[in-house]
PDBQT receptor file of N, H, CA, C and O in Angstrom, charges set to zero:
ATOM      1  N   UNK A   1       0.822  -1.190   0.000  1.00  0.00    +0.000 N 
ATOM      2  CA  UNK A   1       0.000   0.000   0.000  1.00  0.00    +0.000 C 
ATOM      3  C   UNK A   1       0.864   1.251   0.000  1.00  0.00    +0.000 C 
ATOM      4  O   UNK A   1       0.557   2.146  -0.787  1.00  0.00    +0.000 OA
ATOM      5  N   UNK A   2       1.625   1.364   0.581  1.00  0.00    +0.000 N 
ATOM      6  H   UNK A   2       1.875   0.637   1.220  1.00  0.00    +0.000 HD
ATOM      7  CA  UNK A   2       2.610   2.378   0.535  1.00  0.00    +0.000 C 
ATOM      8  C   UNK A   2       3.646   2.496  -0.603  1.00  0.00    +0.000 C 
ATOM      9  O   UNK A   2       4.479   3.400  -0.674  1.00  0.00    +0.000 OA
ATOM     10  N   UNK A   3       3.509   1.509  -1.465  1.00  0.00    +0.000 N 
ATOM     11  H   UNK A   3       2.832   0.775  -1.407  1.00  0.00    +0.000 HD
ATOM     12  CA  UNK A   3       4.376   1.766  -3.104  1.00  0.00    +0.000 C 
ATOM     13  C   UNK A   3       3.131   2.821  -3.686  1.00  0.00    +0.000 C 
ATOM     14  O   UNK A   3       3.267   3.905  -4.254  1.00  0.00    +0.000 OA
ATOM     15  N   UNK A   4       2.100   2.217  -3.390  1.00  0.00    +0.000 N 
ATOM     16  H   UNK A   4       1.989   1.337  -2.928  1.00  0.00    +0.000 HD
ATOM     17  CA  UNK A   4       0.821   2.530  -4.045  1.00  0.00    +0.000 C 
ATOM     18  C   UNK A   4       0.703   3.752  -4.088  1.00  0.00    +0.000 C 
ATOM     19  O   UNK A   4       0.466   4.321  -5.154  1.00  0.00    +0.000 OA
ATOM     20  N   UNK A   5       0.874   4.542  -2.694  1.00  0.00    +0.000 N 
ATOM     21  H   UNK A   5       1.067   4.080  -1.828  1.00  0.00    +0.000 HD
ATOM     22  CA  UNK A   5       0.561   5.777  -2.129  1.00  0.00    +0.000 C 
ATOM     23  C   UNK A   5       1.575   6.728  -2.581  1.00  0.00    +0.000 C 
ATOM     24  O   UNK A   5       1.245   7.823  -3.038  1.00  0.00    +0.000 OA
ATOM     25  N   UNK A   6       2.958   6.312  -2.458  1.00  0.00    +0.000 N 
ATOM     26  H   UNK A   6       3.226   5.423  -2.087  1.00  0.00    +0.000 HD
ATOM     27  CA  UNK A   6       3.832   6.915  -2.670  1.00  0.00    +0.000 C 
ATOM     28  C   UNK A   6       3.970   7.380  -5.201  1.00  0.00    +0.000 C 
ATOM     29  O   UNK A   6       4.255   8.452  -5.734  1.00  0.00    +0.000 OA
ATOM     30  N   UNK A   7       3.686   6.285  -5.752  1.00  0.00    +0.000 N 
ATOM     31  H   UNK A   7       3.454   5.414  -5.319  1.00  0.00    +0.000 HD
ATOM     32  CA  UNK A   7       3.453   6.066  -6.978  1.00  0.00    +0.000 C 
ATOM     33  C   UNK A   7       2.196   7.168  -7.165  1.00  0.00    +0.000 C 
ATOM     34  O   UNK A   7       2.405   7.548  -8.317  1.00  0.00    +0.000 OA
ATOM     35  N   UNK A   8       1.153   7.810  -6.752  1.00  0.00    +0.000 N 
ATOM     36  H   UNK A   8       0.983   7.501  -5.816  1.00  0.00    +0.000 HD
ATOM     37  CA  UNK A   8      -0.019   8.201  -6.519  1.00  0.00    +0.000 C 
ATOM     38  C   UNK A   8       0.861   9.718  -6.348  1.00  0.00    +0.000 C 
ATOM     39  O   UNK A   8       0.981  10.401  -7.366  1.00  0.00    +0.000 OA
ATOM     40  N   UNK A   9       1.344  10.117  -5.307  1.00  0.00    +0.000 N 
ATOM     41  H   UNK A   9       1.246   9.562  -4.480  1.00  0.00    +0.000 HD
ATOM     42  CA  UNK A   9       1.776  11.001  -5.289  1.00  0.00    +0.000 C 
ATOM     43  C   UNK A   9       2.729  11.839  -6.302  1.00  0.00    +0.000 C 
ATOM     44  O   UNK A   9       2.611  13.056  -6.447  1.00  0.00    +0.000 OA
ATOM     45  N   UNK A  10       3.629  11.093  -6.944  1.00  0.00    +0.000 N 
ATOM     46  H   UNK A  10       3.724  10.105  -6.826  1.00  0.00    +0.000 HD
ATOM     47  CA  UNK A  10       4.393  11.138  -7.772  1.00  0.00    +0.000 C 
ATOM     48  C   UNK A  10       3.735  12.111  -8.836  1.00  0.00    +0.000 C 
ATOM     49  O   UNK A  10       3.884  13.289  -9.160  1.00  0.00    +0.000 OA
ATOM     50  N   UNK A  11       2.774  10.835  -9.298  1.00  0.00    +0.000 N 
ATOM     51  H   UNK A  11       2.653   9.878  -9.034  1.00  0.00    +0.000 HD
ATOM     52  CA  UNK A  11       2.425  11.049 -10.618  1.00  0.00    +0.000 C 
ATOM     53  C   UNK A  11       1.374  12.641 -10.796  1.00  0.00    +0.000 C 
ATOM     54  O   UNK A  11       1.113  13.201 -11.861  1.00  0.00    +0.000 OA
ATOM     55  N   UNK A  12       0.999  13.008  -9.602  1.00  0.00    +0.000 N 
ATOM     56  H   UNK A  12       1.211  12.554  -8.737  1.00  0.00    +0.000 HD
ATOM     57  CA  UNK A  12       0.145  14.392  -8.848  1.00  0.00    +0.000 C 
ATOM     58  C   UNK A  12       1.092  15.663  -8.824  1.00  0.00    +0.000 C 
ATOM     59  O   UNK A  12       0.702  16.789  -9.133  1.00  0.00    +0.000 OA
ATOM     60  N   UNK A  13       2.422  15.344  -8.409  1.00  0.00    +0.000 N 
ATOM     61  H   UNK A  13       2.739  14.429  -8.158  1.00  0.00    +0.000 HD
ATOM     62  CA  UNK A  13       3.775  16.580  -8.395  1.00  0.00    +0.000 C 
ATOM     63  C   UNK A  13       4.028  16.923 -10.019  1.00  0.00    +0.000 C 
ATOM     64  O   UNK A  13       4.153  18.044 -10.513  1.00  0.00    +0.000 OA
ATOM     65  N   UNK A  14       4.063  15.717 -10.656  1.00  0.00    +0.000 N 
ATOM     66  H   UNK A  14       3.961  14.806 -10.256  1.00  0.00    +0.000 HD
ATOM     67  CA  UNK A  14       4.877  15.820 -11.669  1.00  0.00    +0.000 C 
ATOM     68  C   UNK A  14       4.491  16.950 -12.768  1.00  0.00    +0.000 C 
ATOM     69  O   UNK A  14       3.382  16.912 -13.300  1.00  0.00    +0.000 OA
ATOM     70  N   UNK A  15       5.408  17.928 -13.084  1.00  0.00    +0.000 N 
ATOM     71  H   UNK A  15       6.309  17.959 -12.651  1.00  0.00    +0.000 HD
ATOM     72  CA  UNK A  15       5.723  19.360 -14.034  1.00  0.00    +0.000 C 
ATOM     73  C   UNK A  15       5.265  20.256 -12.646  1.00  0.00    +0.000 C 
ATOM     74  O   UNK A  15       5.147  21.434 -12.984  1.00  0.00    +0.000 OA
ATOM     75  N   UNK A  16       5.008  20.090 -11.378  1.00  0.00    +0.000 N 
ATOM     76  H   UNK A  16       5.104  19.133 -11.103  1.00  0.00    +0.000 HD
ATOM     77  CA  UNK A  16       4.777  21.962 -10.659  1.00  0.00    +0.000 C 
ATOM     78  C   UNK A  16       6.233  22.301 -10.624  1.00  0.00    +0.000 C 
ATOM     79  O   UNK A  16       7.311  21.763 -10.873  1.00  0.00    +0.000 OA
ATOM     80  N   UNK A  17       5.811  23.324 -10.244  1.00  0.00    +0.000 N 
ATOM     81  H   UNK A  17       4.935  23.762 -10.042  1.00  0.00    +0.000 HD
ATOM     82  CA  UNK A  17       7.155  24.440 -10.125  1.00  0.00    +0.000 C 
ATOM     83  C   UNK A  17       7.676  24.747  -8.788  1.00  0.00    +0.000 C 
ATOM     84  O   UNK A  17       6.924  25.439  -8.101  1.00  0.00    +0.000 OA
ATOM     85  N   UNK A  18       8.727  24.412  -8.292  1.00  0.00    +0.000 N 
ATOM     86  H   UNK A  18       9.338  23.850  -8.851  1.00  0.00    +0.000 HD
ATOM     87  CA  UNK A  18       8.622  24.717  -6.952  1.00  0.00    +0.000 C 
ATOM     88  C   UNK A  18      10.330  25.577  -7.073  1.00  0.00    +0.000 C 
ATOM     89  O   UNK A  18      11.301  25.162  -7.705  1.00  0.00    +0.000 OA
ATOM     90  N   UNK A  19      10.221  27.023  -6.130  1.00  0.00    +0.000 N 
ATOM     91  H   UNK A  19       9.432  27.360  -5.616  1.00  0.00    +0.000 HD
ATOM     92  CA  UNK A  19      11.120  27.507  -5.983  1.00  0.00    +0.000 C 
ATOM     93  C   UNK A  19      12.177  27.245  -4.800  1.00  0.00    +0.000 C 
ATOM     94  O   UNK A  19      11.526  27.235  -3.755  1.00  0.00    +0.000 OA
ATOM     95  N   UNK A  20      13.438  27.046  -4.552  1.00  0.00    +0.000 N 
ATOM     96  H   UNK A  20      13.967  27.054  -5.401  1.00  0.00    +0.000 HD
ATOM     97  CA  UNK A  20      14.116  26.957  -3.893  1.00  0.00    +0.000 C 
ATOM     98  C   UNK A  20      15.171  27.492  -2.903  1.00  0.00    +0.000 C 
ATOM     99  O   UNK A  20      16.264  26.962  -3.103  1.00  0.00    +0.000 OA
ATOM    100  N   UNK A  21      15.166  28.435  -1.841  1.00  0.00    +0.000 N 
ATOM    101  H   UNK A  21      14.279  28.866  -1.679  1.00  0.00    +0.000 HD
ATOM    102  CA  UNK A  21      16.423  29.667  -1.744  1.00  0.00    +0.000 C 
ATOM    103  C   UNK A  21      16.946  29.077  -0.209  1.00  0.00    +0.000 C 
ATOM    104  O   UNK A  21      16.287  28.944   0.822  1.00  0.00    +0.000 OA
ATOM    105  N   UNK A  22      18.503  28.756  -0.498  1.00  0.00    +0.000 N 
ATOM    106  H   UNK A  22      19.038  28.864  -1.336  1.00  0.00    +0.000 HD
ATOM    107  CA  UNK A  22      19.115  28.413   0.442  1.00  0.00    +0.000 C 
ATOM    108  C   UNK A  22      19.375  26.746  -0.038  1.00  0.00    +0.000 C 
ATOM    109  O   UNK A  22      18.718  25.784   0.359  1.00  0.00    +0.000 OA
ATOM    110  N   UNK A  23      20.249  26.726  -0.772  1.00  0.00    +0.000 N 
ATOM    111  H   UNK A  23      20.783  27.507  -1.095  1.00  0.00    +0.000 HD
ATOM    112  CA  UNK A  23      20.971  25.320  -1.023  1.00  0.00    +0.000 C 
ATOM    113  C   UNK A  23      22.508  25.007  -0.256  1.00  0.00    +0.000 C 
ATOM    114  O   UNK A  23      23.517  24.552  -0.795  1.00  0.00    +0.000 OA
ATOM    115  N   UNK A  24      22.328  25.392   1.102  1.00  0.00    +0.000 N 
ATOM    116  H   UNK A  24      21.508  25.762   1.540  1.00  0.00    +0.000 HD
ATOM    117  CA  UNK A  24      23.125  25.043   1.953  1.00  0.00    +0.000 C 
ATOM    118  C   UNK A  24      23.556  23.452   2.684  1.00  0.00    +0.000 C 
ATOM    119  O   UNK A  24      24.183  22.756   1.885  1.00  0.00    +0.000 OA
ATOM    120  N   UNK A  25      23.429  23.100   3.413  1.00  0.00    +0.000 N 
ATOM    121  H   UNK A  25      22.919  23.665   4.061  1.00  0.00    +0.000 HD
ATOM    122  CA  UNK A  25      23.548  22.017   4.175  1.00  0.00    +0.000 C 
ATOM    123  C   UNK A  25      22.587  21.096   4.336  1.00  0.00    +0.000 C 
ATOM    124  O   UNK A  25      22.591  19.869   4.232  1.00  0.00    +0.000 OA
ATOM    125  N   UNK A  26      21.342  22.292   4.743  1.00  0.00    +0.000 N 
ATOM    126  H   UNK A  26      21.339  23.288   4.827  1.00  0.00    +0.000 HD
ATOM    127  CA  UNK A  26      20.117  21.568   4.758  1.00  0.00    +0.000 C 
ATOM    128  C   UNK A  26      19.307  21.810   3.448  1.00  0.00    +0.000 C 
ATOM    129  O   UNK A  26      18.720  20.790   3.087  1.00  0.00    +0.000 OA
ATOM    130  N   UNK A  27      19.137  22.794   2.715  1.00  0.00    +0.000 N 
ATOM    131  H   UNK A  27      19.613  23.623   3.009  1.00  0.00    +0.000 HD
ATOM    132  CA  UNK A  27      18.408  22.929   1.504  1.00  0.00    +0.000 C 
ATOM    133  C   UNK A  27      18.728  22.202   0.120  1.00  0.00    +0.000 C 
ATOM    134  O   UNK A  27      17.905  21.998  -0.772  1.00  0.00    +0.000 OA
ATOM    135  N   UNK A  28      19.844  21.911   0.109  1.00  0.00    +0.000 N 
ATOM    136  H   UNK A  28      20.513  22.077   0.833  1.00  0.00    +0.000 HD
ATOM    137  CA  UNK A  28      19.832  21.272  -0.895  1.00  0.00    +0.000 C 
ATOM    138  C   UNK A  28      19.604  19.670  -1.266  1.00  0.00    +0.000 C 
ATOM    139  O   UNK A  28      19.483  19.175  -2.387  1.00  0.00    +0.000 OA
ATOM    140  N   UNK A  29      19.579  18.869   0.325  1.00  0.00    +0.000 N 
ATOM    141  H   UNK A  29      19.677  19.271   1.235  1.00  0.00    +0.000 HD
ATOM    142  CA  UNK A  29      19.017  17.693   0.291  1.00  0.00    +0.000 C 
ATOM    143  C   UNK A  29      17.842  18.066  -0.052  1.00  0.00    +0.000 C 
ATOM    144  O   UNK A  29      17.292  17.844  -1.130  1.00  0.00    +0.000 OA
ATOM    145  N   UNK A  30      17.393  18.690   0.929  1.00  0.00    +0.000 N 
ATOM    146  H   UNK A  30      17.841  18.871   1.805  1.00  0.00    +0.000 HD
ATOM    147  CA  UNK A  30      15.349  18.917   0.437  1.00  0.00    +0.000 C 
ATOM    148  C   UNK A  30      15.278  19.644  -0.712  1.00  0.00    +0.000 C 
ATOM    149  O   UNK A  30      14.160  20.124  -0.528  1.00  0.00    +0.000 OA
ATOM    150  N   UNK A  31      15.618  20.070  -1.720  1.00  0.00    +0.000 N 
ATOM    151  H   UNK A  31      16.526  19.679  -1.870  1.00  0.00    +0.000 HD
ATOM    152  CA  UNK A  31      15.659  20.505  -3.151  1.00  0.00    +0.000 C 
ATOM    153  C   UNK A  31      15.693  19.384  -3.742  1.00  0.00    +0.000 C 
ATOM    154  O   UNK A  31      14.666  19.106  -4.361  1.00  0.00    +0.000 OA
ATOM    155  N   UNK A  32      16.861  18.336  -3.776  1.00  0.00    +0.000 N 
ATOM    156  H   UNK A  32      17.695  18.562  -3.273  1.00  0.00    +0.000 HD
ATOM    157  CA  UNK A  32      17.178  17.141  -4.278  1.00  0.00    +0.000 C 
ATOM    158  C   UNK A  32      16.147  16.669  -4.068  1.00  0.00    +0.000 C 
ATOM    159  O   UNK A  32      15.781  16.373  -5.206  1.00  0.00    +0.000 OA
ATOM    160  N   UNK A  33      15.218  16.309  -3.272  1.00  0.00    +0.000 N 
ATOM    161  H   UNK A  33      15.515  16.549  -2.348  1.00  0.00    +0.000 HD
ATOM    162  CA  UNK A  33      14.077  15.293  -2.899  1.00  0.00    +0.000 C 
ATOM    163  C   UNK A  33      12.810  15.601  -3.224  1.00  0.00    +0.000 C 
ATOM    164  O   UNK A  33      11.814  14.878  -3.226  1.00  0.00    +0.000 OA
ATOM    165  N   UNK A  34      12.929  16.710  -3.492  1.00  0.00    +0.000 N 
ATOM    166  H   UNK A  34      13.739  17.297  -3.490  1.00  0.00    +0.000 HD
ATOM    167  CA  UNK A  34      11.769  17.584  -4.132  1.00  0.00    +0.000 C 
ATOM    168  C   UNK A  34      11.959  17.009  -5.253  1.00  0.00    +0.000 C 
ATOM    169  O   UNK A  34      11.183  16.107  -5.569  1.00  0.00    +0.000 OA
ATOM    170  N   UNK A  35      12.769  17.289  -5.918  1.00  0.00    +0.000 N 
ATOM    171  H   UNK A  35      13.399  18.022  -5.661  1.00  0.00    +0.000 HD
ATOM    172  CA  UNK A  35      12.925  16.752  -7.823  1.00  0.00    +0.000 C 
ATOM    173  C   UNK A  35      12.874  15.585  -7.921  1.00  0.00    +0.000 C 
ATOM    174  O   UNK A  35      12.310  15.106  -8.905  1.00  0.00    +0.000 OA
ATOM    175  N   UNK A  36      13.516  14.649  -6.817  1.00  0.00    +0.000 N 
ATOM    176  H   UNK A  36      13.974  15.038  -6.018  1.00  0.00    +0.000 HD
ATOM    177  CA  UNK A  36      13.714  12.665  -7.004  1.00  0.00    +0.000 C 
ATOM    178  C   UNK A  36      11.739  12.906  -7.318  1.00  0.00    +0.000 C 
ATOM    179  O   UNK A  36      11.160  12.476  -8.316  1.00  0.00    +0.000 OA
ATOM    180  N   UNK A  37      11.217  13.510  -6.423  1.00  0.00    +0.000 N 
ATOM    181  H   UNK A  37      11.686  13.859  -5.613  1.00  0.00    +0.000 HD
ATOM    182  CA  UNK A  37      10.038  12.995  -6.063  1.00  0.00    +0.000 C 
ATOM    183  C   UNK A  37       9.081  13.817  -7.246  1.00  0.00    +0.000 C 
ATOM    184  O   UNK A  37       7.851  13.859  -7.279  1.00  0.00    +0.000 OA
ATOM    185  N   UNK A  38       9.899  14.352  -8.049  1.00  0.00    +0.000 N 
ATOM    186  H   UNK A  38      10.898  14.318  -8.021  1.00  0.00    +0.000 HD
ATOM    187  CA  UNK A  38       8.728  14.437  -9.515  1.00  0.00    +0.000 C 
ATOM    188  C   UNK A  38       9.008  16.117  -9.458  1.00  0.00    +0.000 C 
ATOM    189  O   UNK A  38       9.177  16.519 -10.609  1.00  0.00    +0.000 OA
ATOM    190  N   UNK A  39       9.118  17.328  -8.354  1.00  0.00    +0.000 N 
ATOM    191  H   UNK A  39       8.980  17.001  -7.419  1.00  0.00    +0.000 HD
ATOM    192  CA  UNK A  39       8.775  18.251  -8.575  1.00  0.00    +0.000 C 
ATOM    193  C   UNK A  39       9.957  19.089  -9.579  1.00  0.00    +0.000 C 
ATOM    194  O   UNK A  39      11.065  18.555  -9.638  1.00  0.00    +0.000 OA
ATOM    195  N   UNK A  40       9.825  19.884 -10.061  1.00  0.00    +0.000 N 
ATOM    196  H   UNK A  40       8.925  20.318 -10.013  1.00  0.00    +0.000 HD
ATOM    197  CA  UNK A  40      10.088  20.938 -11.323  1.00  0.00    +0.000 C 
ATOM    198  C   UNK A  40      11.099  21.865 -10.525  1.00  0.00    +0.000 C 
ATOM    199  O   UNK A  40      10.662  23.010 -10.404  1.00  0.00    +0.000 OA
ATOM    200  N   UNK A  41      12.429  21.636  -9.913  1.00  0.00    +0.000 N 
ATOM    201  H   UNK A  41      12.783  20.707 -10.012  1.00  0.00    +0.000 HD
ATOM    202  CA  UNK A  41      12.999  22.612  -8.608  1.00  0.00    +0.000 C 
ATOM    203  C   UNK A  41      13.874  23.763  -9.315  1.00  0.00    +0.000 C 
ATOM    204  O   UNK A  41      14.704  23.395 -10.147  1.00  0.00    +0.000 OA
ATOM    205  N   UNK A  42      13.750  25.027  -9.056  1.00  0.00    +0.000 N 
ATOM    206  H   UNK A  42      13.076  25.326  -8.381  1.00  0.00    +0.000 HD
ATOM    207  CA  UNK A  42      14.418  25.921  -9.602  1.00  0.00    +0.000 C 
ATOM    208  C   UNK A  42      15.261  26.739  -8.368  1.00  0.00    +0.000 C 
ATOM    209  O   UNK A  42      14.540  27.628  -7.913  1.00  0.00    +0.000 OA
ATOM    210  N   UNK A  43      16.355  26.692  -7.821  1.00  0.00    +0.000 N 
ATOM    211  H   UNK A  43      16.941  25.971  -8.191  1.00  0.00    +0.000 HD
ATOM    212  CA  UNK A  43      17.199  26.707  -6.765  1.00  0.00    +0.000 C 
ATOM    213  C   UNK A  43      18.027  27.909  -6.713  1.00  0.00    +0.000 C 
ATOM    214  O   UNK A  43      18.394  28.140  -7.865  1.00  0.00    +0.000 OA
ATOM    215  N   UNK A  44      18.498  28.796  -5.887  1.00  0.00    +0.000 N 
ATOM    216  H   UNK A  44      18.200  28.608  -4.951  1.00  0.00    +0.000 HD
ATOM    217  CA  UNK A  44      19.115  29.665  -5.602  1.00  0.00    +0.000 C 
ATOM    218  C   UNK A  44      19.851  29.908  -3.977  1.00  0.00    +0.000 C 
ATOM    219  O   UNK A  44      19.283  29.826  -2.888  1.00  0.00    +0.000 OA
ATOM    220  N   UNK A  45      21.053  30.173  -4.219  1.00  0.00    +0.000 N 
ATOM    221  H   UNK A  45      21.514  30.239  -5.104  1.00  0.00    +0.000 HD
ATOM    222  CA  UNK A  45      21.383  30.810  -2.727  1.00  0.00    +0.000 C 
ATOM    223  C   UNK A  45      22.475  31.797  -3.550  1.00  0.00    +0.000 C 
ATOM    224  O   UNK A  45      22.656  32.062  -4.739  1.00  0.00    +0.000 OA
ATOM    225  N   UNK A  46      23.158  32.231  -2.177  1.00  0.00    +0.000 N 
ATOM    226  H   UNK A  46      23.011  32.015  -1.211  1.00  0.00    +0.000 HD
ATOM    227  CA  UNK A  46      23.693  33.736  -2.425  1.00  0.00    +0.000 C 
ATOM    228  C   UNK A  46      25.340  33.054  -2.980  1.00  0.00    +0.000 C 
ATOM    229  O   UNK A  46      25.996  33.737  -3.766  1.00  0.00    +0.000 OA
ATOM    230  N   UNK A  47      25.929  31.604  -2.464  1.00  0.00    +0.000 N 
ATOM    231  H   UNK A  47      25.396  31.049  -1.825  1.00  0.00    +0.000 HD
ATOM    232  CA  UNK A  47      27.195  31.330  -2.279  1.00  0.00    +0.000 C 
ATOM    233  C   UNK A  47      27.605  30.650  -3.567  1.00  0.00    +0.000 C 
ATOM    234  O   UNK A  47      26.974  29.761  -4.139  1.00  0.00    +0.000 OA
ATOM    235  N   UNK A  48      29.181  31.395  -4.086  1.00  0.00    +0.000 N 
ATOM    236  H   UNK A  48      29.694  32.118  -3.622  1.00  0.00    +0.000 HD
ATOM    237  CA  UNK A  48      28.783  30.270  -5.401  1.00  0.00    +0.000 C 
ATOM    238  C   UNK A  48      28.740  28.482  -4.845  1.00  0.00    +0.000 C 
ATOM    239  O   UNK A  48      27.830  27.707  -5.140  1.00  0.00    +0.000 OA
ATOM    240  N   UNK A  49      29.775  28.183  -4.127  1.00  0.00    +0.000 N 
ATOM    241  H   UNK A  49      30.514  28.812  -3.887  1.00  0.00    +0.000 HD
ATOM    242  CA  UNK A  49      29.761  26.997  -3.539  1.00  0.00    +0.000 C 
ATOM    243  C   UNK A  49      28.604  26.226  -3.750  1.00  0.00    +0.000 C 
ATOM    244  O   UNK A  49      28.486  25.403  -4.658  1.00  0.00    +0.000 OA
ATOM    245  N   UNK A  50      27.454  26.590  -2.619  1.00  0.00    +0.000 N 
ATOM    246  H   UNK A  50      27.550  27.258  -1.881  1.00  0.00    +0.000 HD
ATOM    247  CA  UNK A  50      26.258  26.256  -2.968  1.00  0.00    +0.000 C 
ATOM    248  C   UNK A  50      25.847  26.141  -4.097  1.00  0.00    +0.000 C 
ATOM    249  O   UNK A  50      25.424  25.002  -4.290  1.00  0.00    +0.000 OA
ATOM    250  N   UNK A  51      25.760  26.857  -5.040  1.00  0.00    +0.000 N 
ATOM    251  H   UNK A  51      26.104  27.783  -4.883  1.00  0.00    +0.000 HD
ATOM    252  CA  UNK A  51      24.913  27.501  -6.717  1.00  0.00    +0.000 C 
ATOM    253  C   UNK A  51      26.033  26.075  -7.159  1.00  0.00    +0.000 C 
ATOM    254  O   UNK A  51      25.415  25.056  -7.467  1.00  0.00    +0.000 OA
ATOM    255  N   UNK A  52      27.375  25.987  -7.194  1.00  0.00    +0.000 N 
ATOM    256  H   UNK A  52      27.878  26.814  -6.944  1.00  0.00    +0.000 HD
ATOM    257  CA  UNK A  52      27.972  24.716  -8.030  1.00  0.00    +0.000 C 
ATOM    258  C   UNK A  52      27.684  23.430  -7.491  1.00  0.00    +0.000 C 
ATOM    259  O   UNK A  52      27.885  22.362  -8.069  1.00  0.00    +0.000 OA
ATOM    260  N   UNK A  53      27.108  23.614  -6.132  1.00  0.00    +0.000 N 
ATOM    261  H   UNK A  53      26.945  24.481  -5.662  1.00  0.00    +0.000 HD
ATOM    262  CA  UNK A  53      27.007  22.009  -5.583  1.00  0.00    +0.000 C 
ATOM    263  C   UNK A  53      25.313  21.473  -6.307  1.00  0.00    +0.000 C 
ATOM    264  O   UNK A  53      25.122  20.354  -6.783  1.00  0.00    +0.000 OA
ATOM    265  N   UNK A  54      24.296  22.533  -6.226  1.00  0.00    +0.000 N 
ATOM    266  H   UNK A  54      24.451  23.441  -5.839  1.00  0.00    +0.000 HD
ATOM    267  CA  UNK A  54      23.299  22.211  -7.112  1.00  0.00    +0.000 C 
ATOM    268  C   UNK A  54      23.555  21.835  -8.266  1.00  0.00    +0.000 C 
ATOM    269  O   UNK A  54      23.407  20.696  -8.709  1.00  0.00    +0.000 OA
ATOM    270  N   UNK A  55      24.004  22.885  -8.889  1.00  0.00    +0.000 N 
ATOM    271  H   UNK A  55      24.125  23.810  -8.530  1.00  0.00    +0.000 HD
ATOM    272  CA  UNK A  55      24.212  22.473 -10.686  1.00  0.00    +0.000 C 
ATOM    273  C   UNK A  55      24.687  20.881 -10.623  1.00  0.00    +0.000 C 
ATOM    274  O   UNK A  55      24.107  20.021 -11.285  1.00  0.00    +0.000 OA
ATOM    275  N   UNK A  56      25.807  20.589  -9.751  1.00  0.00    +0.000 N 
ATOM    276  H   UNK A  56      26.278  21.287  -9.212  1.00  0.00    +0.000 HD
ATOM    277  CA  UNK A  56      26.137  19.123  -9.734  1.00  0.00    +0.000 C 
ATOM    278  C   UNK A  56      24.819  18.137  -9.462  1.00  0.00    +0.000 C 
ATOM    279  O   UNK A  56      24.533  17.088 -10.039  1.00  0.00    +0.000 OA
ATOM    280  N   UNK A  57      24.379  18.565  -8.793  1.00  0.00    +0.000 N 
ATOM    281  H   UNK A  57      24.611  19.417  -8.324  1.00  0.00    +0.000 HD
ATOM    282  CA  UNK A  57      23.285  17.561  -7.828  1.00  0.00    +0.000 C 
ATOM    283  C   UNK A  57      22.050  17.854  -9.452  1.00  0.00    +0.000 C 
ATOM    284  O   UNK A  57      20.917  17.872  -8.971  1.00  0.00    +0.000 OA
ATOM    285  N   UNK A  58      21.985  17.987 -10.459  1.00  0.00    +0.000 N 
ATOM    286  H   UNK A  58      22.906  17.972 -10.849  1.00  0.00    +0.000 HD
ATOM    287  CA  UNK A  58      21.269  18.469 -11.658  1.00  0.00    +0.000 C 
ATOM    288  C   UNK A  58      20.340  19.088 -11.206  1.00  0.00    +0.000 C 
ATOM    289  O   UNK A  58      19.306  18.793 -11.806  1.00  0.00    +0.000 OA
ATOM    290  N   UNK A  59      20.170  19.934 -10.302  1.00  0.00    +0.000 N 
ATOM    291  H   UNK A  59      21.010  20.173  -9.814  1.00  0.00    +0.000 HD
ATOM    292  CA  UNK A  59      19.015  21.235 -10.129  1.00  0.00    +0.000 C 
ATOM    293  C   UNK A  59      19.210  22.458 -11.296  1.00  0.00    +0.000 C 
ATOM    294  O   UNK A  59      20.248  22.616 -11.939  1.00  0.00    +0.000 OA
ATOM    295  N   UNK A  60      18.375  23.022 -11.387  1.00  0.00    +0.000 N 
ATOM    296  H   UNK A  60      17.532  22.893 -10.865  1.00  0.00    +0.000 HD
ATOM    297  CA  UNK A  60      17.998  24.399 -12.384  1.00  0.00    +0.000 C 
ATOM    298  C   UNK A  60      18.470  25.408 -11.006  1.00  0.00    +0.000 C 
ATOM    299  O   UNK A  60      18.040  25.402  -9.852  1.00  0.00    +0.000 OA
ATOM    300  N   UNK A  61      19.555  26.275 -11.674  1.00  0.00    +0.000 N 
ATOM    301  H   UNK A  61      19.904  26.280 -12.611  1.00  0.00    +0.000 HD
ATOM    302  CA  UNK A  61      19.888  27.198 -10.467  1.00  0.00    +0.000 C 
ATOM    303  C   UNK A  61      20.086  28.742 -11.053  1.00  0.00    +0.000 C 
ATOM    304  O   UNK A  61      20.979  29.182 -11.777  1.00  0.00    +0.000 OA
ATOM    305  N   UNK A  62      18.818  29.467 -10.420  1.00  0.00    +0.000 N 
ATOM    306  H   UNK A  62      18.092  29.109  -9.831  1.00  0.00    +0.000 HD
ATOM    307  CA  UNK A  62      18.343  30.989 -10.952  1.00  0.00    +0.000 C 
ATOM    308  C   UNK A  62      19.479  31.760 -10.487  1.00  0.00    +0.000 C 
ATOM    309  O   UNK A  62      19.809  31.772  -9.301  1.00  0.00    +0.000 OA
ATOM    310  N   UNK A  63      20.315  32.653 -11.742  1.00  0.00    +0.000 N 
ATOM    311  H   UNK A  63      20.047  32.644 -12.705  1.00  0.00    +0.000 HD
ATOM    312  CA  UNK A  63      20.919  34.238 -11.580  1.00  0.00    +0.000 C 
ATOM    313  C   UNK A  63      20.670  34.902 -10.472  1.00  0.00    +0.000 C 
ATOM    314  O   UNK A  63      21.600  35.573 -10.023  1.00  0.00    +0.000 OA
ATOM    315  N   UNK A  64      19.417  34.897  -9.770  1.00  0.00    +0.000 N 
ATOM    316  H   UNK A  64      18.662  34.352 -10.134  1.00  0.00    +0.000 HD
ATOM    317  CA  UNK A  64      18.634  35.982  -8.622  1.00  0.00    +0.000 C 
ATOM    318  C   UNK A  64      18.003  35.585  -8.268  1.00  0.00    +0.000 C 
ATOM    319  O   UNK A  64      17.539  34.559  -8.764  1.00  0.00    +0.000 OA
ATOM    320  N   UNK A  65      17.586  36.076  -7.257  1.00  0.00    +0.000 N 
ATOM    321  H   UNK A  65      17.963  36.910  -6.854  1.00  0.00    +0.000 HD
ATOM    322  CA  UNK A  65      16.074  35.894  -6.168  1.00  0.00    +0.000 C 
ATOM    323  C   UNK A  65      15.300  35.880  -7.366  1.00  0.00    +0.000 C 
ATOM    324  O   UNK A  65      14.075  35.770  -7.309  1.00  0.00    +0.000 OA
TER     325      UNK A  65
């Protein structure tokens, strides 16, 4: 039941848009898991560090706020 539920959900996320700010330590796992899990993640923080560890992790990472 829980493949079920989880498959159900998926297929409900899949193309929204969800914005992202702060791909630090903690944000960029939950960015990453946002996208595993179907959503559309468009990501930003202020550090390049951060901004290159997304691009690696294949997030979409915005110029600006």
């Amino acid at each position: 039941m829980l493949f079920f539920a989880r498959r159900s959900f998926t297929s409900a996320v899949a193309g929204k848009k969800v914005a992202f700010l702060g791909l630090g330590n903690m944000g960029l796992p939950m960015a990453t898991n946002l996208k595993k899990a179907g959503f559309d993640v468009t990501g930003y923080d202020v550090g390049d560090k951060q901004r290159q560890s997304a691009v690696e992790a294949s997030l979409d990472v915005a110029a600006s706020i």
